[in-house]
N, C-alpha and C positions, 0 to 999 in steps of 0.2 A: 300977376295980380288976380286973375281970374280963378286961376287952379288956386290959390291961398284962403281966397272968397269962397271956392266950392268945395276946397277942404273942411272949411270951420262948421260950413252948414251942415256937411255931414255928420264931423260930431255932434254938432247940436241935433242933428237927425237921430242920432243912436242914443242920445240921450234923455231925450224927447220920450224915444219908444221903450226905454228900458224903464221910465215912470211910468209910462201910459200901461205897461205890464204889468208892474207890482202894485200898482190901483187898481186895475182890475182883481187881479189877486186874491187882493183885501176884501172886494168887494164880494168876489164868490166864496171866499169863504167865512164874512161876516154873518153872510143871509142864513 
């Protein structure tokens, strides 16, 4: 139950960070 629980969060981790980069992105290259 636990590894299944801290499986998910990680993809939610990687997925998390993979917007959290292409917003930044956006933003350096908006300016």
């Amino acid at each position: 139950m636990f590894f299944f629980f801290s499986n998910r969060l990680g993809c939610l981790g990687s997925v998390l960070v993979s917007v959290g980069l292409s917003l930044l992105l956006y933003l350096l290259l908006r300016s």
